[in-house]
ZAMARGU-4260 file (C-alpha; in steps of 0.2 Angstrom, whole numbers, plus 5000, padded with zeros to 4 digits):
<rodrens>
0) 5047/5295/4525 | 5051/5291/4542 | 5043/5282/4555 | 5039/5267/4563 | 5030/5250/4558
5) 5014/5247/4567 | 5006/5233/4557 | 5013/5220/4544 | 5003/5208/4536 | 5001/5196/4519
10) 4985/5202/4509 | 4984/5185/4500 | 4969/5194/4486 | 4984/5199/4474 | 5003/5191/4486
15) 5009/5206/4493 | 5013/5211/4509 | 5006/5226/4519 | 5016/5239/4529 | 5010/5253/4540
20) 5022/5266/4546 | 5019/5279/4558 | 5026/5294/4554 | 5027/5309/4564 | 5013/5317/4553
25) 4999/5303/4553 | 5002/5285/4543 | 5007/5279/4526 | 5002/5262/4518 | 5018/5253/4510
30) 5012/5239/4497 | 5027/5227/4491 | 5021/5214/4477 | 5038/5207/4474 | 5040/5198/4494
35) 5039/5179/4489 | 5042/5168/4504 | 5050/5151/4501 | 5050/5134/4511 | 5063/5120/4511
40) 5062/5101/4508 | 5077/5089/4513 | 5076/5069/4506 | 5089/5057/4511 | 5100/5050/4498
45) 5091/5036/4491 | 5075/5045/4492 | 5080/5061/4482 | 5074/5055/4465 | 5058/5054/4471
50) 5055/5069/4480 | 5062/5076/4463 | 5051/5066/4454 | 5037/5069/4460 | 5041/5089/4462
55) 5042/5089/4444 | 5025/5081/4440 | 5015/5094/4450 | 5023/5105/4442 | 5033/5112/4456
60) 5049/5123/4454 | 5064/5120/4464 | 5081/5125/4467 | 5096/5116/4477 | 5106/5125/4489
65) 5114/5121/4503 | 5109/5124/4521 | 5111/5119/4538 | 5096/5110/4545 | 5099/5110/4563
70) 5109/5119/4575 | 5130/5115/4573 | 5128/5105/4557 | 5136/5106/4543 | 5127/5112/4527
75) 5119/5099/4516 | 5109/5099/4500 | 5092/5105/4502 | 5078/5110/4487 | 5071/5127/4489
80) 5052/5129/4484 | 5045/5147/4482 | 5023/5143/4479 | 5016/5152/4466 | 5005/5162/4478
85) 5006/5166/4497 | 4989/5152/4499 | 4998/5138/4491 | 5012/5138/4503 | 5006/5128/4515
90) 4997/5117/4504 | 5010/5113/4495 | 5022/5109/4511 | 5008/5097/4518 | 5006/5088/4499
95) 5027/5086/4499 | 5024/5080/4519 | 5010/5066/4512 | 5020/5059/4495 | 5036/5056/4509
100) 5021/5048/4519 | 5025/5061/4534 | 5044/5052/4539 | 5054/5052/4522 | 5056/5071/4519
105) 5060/5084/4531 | 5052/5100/4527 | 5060/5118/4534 | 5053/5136/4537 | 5035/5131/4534
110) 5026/5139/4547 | 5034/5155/4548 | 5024/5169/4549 | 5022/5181/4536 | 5027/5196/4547
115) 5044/5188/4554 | 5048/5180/4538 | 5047/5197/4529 | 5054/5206/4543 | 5071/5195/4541
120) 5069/5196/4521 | 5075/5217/4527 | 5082/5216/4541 | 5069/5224/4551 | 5058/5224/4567
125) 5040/5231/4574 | 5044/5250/4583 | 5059/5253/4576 | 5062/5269/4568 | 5069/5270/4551
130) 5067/5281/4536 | 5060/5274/4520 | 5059/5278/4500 | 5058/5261/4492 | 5071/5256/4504
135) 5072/5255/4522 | 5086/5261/4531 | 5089/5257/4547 | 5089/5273/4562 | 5088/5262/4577
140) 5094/5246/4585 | 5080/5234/4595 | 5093/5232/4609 | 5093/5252/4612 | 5086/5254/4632
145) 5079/5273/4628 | 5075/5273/4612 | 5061/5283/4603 | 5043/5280/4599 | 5029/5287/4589
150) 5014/5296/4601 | 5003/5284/4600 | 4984/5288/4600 | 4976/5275/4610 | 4955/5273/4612
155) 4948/5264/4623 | 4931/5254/4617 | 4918/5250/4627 | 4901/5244/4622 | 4885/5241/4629
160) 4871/5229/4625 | 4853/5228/4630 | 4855/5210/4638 | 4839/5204/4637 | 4845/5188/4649
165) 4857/5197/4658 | 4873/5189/4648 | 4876/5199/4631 | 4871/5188/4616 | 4872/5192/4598
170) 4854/5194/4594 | 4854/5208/4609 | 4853/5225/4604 | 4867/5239/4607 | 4862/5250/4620
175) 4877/5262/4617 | 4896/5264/4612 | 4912/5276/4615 | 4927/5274/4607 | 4939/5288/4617
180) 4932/5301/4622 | 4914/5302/4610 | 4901/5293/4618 | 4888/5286/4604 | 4869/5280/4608
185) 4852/5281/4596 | 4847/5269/4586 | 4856/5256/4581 | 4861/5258/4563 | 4866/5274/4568
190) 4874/5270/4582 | 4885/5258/4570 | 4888/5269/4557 | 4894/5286/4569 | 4906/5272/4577
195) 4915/5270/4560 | 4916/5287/4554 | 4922/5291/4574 | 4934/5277/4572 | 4939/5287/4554
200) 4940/5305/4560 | 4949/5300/4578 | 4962/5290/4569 | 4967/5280/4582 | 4983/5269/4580
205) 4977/5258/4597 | 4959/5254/4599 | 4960/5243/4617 | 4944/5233/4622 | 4938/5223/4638
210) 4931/5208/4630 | 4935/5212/4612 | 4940/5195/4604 | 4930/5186/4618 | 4912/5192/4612
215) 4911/5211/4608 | 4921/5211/4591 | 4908/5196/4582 | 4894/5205/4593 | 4895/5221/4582
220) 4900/5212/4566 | 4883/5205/4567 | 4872/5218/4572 | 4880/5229/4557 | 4877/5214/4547
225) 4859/5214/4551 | 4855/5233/4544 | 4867/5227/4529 | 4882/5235/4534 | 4901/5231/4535
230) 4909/5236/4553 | 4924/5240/4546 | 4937/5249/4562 | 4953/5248/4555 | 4962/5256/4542
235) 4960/5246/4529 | 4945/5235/4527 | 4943/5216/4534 | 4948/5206/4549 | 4962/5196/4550
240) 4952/5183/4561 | 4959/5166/4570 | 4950/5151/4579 | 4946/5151/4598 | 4955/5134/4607
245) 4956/5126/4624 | 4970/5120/4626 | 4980/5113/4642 | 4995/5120/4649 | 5005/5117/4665
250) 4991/5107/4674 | 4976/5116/4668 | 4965/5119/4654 | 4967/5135/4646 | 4954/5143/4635
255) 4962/5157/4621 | 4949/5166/4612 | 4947/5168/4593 | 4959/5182/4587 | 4952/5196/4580
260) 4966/5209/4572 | 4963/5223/4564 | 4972/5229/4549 | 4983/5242/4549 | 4976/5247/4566
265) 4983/5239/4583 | 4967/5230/4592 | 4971/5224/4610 | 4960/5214/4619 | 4965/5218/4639
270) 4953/5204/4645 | 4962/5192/4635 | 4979/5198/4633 | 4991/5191/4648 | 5005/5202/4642
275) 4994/5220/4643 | 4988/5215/4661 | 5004/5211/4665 | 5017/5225/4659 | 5006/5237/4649
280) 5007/5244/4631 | 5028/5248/4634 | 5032/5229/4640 | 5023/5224/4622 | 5031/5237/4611
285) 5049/5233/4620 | 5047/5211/4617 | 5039/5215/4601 | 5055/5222/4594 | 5064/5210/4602
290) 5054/5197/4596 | 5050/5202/4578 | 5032/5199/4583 | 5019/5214/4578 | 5010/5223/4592
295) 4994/5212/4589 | 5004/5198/4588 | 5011/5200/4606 | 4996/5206/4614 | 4990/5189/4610
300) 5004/5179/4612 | 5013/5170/4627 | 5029/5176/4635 | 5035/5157/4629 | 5031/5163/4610
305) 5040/5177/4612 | 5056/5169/4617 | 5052/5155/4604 | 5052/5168/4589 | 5068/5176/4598
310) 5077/5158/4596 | 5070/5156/4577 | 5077/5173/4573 | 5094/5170/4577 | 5095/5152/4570
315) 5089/5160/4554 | 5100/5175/4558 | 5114/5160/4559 | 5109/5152/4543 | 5100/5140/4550
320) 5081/5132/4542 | 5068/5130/4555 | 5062/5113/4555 | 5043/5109/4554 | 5036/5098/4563
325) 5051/5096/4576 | 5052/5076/4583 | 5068/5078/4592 | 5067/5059/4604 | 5072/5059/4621
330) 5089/5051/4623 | 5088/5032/4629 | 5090/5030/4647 | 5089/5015/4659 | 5080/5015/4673
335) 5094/5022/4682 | 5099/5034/4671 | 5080/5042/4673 | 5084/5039/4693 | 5097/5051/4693
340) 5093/5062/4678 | 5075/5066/4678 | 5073/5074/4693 | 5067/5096/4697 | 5074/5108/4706
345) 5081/5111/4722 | 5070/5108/4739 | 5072/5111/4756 | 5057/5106/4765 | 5048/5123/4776
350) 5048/5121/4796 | 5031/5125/4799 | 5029/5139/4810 | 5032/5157/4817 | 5050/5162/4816
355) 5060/5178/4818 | 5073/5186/4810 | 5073/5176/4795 | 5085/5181/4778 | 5077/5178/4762
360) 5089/5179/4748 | 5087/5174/4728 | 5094/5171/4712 | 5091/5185/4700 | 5086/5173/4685
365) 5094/5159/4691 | 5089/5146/4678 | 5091/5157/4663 | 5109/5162/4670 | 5115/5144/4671
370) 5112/5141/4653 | 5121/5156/4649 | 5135/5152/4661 | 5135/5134/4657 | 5133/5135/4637
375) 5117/5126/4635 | 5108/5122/4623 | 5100/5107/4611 | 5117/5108/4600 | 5131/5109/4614
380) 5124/5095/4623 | 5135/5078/4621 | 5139/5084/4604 | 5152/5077/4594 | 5167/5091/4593
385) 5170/5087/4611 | 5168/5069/4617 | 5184/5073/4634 | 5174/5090/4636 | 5179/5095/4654
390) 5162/5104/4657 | 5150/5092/4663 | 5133/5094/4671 | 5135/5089/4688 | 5128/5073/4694
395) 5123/5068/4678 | 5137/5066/4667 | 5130/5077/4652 | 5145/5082/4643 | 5144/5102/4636
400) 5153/5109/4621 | 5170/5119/4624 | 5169/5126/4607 | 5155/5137/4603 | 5142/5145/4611
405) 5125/5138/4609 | 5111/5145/4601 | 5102/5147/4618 | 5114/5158/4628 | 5118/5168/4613
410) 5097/5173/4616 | 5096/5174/4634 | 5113/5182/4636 | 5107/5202/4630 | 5088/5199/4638
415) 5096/5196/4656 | 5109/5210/4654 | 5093/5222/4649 | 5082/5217/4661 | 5096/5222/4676
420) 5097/5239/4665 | 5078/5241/4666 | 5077/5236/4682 | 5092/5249/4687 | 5083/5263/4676
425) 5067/5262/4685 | 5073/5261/4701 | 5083/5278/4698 | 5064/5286/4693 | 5062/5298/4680
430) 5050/5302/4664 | 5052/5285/4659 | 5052/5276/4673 | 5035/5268/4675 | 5038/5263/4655
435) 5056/5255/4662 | 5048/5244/4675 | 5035/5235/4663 | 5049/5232/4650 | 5058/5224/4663
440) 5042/5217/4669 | 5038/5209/4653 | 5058/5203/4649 | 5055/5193/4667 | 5040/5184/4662
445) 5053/5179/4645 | 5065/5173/4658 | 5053/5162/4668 | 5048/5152/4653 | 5063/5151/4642
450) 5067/5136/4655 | 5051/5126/4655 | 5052/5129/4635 | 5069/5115/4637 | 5058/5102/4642
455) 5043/5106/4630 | 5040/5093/4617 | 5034/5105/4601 | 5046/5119/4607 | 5055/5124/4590
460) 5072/5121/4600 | 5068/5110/4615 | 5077/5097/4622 | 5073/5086/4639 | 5091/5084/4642
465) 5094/5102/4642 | 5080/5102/4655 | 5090/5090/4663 | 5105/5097/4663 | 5098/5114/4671
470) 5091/5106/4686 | 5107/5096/4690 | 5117/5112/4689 | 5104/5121/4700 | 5103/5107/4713
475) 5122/5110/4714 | 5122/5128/4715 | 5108/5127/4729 | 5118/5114/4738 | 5135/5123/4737
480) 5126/5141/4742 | 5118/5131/4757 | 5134/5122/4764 | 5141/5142/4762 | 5128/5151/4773
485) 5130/5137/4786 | 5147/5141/4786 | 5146/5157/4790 | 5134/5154/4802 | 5116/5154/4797
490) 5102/5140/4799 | 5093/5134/4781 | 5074/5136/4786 | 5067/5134/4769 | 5074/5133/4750
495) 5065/5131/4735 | 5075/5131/4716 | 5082/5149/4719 | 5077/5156/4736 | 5082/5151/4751
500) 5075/5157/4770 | 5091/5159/4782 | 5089/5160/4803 | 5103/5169/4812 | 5113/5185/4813
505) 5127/5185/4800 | 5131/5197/4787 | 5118/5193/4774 | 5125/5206/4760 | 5143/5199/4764
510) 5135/5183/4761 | 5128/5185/4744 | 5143/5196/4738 | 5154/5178/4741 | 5141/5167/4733
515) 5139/5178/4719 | 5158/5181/4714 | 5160/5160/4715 | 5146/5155/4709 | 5146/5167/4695
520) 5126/5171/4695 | 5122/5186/4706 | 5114/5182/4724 | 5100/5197/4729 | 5098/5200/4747
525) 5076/5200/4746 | 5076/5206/4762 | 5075/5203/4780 | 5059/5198/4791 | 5052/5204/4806
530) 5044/5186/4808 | 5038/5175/4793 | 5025/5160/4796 | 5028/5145/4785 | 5012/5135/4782
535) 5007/5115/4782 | 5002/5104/4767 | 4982/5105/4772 | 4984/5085/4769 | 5000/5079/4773
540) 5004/5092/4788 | 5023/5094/4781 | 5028/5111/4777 | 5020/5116/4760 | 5034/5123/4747
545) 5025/5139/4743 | 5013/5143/4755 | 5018/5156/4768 | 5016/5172/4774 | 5030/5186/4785
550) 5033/5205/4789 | 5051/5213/4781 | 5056/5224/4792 | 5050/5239/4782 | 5033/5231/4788
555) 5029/5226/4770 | 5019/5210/4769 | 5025/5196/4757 | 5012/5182/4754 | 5012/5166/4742
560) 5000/5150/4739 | 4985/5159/4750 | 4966/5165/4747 | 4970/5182/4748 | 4983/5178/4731
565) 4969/5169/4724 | 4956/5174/4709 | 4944/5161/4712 | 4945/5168/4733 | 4926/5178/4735
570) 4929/5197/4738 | 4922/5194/4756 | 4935/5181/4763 | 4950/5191/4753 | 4943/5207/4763
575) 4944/5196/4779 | 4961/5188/4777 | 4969/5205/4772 | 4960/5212/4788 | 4968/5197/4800
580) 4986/5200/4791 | 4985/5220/4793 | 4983/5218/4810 | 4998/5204/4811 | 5009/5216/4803
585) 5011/5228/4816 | 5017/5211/4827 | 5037/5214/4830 | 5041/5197/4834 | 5033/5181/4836
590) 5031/5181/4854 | 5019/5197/4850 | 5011/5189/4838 | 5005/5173/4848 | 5000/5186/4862
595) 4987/5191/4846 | 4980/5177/4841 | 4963/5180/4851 | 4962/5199/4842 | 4966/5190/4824
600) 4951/5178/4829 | 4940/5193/4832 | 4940/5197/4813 | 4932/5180/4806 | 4920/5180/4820
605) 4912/5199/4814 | 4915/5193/4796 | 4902/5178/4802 | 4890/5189/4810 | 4889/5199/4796
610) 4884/5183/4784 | 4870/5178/4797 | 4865/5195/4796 | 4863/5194/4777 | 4868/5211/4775
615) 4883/5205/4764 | 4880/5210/4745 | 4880/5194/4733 | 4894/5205/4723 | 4907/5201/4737
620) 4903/5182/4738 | 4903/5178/4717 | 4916/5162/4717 | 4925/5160/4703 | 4931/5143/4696
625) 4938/5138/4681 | 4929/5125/4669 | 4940/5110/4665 | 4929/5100/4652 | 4910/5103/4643
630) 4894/5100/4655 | 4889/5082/4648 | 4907/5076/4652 | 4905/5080/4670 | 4901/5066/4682
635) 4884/5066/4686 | 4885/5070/4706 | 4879/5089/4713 | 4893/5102/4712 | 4891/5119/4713
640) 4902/5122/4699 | 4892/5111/4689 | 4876/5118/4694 | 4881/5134/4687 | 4886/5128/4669
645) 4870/5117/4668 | 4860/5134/4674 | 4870/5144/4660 | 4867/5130/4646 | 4850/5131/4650
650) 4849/5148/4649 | 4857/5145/4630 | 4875/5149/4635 | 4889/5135/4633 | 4907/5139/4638
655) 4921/5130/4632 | 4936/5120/4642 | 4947/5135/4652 | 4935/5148/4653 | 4931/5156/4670
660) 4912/5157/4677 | 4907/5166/4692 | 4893/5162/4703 | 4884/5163/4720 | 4880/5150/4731
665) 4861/5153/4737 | 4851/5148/4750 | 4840/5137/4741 | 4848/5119/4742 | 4862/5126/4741
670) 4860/5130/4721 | 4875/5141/4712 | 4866/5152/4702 | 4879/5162/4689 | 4883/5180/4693
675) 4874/5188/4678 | 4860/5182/4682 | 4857/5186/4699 | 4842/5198/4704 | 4851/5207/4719
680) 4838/5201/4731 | 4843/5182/4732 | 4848/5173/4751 | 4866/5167/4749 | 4868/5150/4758
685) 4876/5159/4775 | 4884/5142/4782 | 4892/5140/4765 | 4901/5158/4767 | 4906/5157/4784
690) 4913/5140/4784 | 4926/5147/4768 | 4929/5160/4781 | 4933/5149/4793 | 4943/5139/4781
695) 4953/5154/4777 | 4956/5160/4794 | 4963/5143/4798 | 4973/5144/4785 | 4984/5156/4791
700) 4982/5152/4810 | 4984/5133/4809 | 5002/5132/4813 | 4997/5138/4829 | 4983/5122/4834
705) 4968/5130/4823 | 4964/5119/4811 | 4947/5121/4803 | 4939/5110/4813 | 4943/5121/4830
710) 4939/5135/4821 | 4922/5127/4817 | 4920/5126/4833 | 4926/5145/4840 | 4918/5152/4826
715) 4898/5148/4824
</rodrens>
């Protein structure tokens, strides 16, 4: 046979793992009963009789070998522990953890999933092509930038209930289904049952839902339950089904819905799946590959993951054991030390204001390319091999290896280098062109987290020093980059970690060609602006590092940090801003642009009239806000937010920590009522409409004196 994998899972009824390969022709299912995965337990000399010991009177094989246990070490004695059966695995790893009372022993490749681990075992990846008869052989590479692919047949599902209270519950009943092109409706048993004999006869190796893990996937499980029926959609029967979690992540709570994959059959859940919403069904095939993640796997998984599993598969690749339960501590430091050492990226504070003829020019992965460039990773950092190392992160004395290469830039090395390739190849257009730019796409969103992973605590290979070391070396680049644009004659207007904004008239693609052949990490020109407006801190008044707004000279608008960029920003006031910045764009210069200011005002004030008119509909003023913790742990003071979640819990609905709820602020007191419950005849609280107006046209006009309390007053 010959084809590509689509699926890979454990079926823990009889310890075997199942493969689906997608041939040409249709799909075959591979069975392997002999795959045992195997975990590893390290005890220090004077405790290895007893971890012995006690593995002998459980009843628990082992074997010794010798491995290396972190990155640059030298092998050392290890036991190896192959469970009985795939469900004992972890139960035994967390039984060896408890007799070591969770310090003595070190346990290795533990939490592994069974996909990765099997694909090591033979050398394979998801979407590759190969040919197999009781053997794989290999007909492709995962670093090939065209290489081929099965036609996928993809449906789309969509269901809809008969809500009796307006938001779908589980004891409403289904108004109607369509999976692809086959619209289903009738009763409900029979509605149930034509959807998995559809699901049969379409065949389907991608079924893609809206809402699928969230609510829709349990919904129909239940309803077929009722009449005594099994939904079963994919290709073999069962879910493979994971718990829903909030959990918090670079400032915010973030709620991930319970996983609902099916087997043998790719399900994607577009409203839960940040990598289909941000580079489609090719940018998940192309880090899937990369990654040794399956499809399902990747749609549900962070960019972070992926470039997390990328790391374990090359320390294994190395010969190196994974280490469960990581505890690697932060160096000591001394106050001073942290002083100088614990400090971000590089920033030069925004002038607030119009200005014209501004540069923008950027690092193409700028963090990423200085580990590469600089060699580093957890291992090369101050190791031993090279105490008078002459490679030294600037400013903070952190010594880098001379001698090998880290385990880091050996990852990060390839996925820049493709992603410039990607970028090249849709640039240049063709058949594959849109597919070219979401790999590219997706590799980006790898690149962007790969650095923040340095300085994460439970990353598999994190280290804050490597954090550390990044920024110093990116502060100094900055700097040096800085002091060469002055010197050739520019003015620095604005930088921030990558970019900087440059004022003057010199050779800008001259300029970057010098920084990047001495720097060593290409400098792109972004472009140049007719004028660019660099907003204030709405606080402090200083120029706010990400907040601004300009016209290129193509008459393209680039815009960061404001309501228009926003999700939680009501469709009205996002029509409003793009309104005021369509008519900015056709400015040529800043002196034009003030000369505007009064027709720019003229689109808040009709936007205003409108709402008093209460001809707006309720669909354009649904706010969105993000829920940080359950009702009761709310403080007991009037919000609208929380005068939403109390309205939905009343109504039977909770919603965890990081979900989103939509509402509408009425006229009534001031009451939010949620989105799905509203009749389409409710009075929206006008003044509470027009003054986010307001606040969003001062928001872009308050460089100029129109801060939102003269705009309250213009505006009434």
């Amino acid at each position: 046979m010959r084809g590509w994998i689509i699926d890979c899972y454990p079926d823990n009824t009889d310890d075997s793992m199942v493969i689906w390969l997608r041939t040409r022709s249709g799909t075959e299912r591979i069975v392997e009963r002999n795959f045992r995965p195997a975990f590893y337990a390290w005890a220090p000399r004077d405790k290895e009789d007893d971890l012995r010991s006690a593995l002998r009177i459980a009843g628990i094989e082992s074997t010794e070998e010798r491995r290396r246990t972190w990155l640059g070490e030298k092998e050392r004695k290890v036991l190896r522990i192959v469970p009985p059966s795939y469900h004992e695995l972890m139960t035994m790893a967390r039984s060896i953890d408890r007799w070591g009372l969770y310090r003595d022993y070190k346990l290795f490749n533990v939490d592994l999933r069974m996909d990765l681990r099997y694909y090591m075992s033979h050398g394979l990846f998801p979407m590759g092509l190969l040919e197999y008869d009781g053997r794989y052989r290999h007909l492709d590479t995962p670093w090939r930038l065209d290489y081929p692919l099965p036609d996928l047949r993809i449906s789309e599902l969509k269901v809809d209930v008969r809500a009796a209270n307006r938001i779908p519950t589980l004891e409403d009943p289904i108004a109607g289904v369509t999976l692809g092109e086959e619209r289903i409706e009738g009763d409900e048993a029979g509605v149930l049952d034509r959807l998995v004999k559809c699901a049969r006869s379409s065949d389907p190796d991608v079924i893609v839902s809206d809402g699928g893990d969230g609510f829709y996937m349990d919904y129909l499980a239940h309803r077929a339950s009722l009449y005594g029926m099994k939904l079963e959609l994919g290709r073999d029967a069962g879910l493979r089904q994971a718990k829903g979690k909030s959990y918090f992540t670079y400032g915010r709570i973030v709620y991930k819905a319970p996983a609902h994959k099916m087997r043998g059959r790719v399900h994607i859940d577009s409203a839960g799946s940040f990598m289909y919403d941000e580079s489609g069904l090719s940018g998940i095939i192309d880090l899937s590959r990369l990654s040794k993640m399956s499809l399902q796997e990747m749609s549900r998984n962070s960019p972070g993951t992926a470039i997390s599993s990328m790391q374990v598969n090359e320390a294994l690749r190395q010969g190196t054991l994974v280490l469960w339960k990581k505890n690697l501590p932060e160096d000591f430091k001394t106050a001073g030390d942290l002083l100088v050492s614990d400090r971000g990226g590089f920033i030069y504070e925004p002038k607030v204001g119009i200005h014209d003829g501004v540069t923008e020019v950027d690092f193409a992965s700028l963090y990423p390319s200085i580990m590469v460039v600089h060699n580093i990773s957890p291992e090369t950092l101050k190791c031993d091999c090279c105490p008078d190392s002459r490679r030294i992160a600037p400013g903070i004395d952190y010594r880098i290896c001379e001698k090998r290469e880290g385990l880091l830039p050996i990852v990060l090395r390839p996925i820049i280098k493709r992603r410039l390739a990607l970028k090249r190849l849709a640039k240049e257009g063709g058949r594959r062109a849109a597919a070219y730019s979401q790999m590219a796409k997706a590799l980006k969103w790898v690149l962007v987290t790969c650095f923040g992973y340095t300085g994460y605590r439970n990353a598999r290979f994190g280290r804050i020093e490597c954090h550390e070391a990044i920024n110093a070396y990116g502060r100094e680049i900055m700097v040096q980059t800085s002091e060469m644009a002055e010197a050739r004659g520019f003015g620095i207007l604005h930088g921030i970690v990558d970019s900087l904004w440059l004022e003057g008239e010199g050779d800008a693609a001259a300029f970057c060609s010098d920084v990047s052949r001495r720097i060593g990490i290409p400098l792109a020109l972004e472009g140049r602006y007719k004028w660019i407006v660099f907003l204030p801190n709405v606080t402090t008044g200083v120029g706010a590092l990400n907040r601004y707004y300009g016209a290129f000279e193509s008459g393209e608008m680039k815009l960061r940090g404001i309501a228009f960029r926003k999700g939680d920003t009501p469709e009205l006031v996002k029509e409003m801003q793009k309104e005021m910045l369509d008519r900015m764009s056709r400015c040529e210069d800043s002196v034009e642009f003030r000369e505007r200011i009064p027709e720019f005002l003229e689109v808040p004030e009709t936007y205003i009239s409108s709402l008093r008119s209460g001809a707006v509909p309720l669909s354009k003023l649904i706010v969105t806000r993000r829920v940080s913790k359950d009702v009761e742990e709310y403080a007991p003071r009037r919000s609208e937010s929380l005068d939403a979640l109390k309205a939905l819990k009343s109504a039977g609905f909770s919603v965890p920590p990081g979900e989103m709820i939509e509402y509408v602020v009425l006229a009534d007191g001031r009451r939010a009522k949620p989105a799905k419950f509203l009749d389409g005849d409710e009075a929206y609280d006008d003044a509470r409409y027009a003054d986010l107006v307001r606040r969003a046209a001062s928001e872009l006009l308050s460089p100029f004196g129109y801060d939102i309390e003269k705009m309250r007053s213009i505006l009434t």
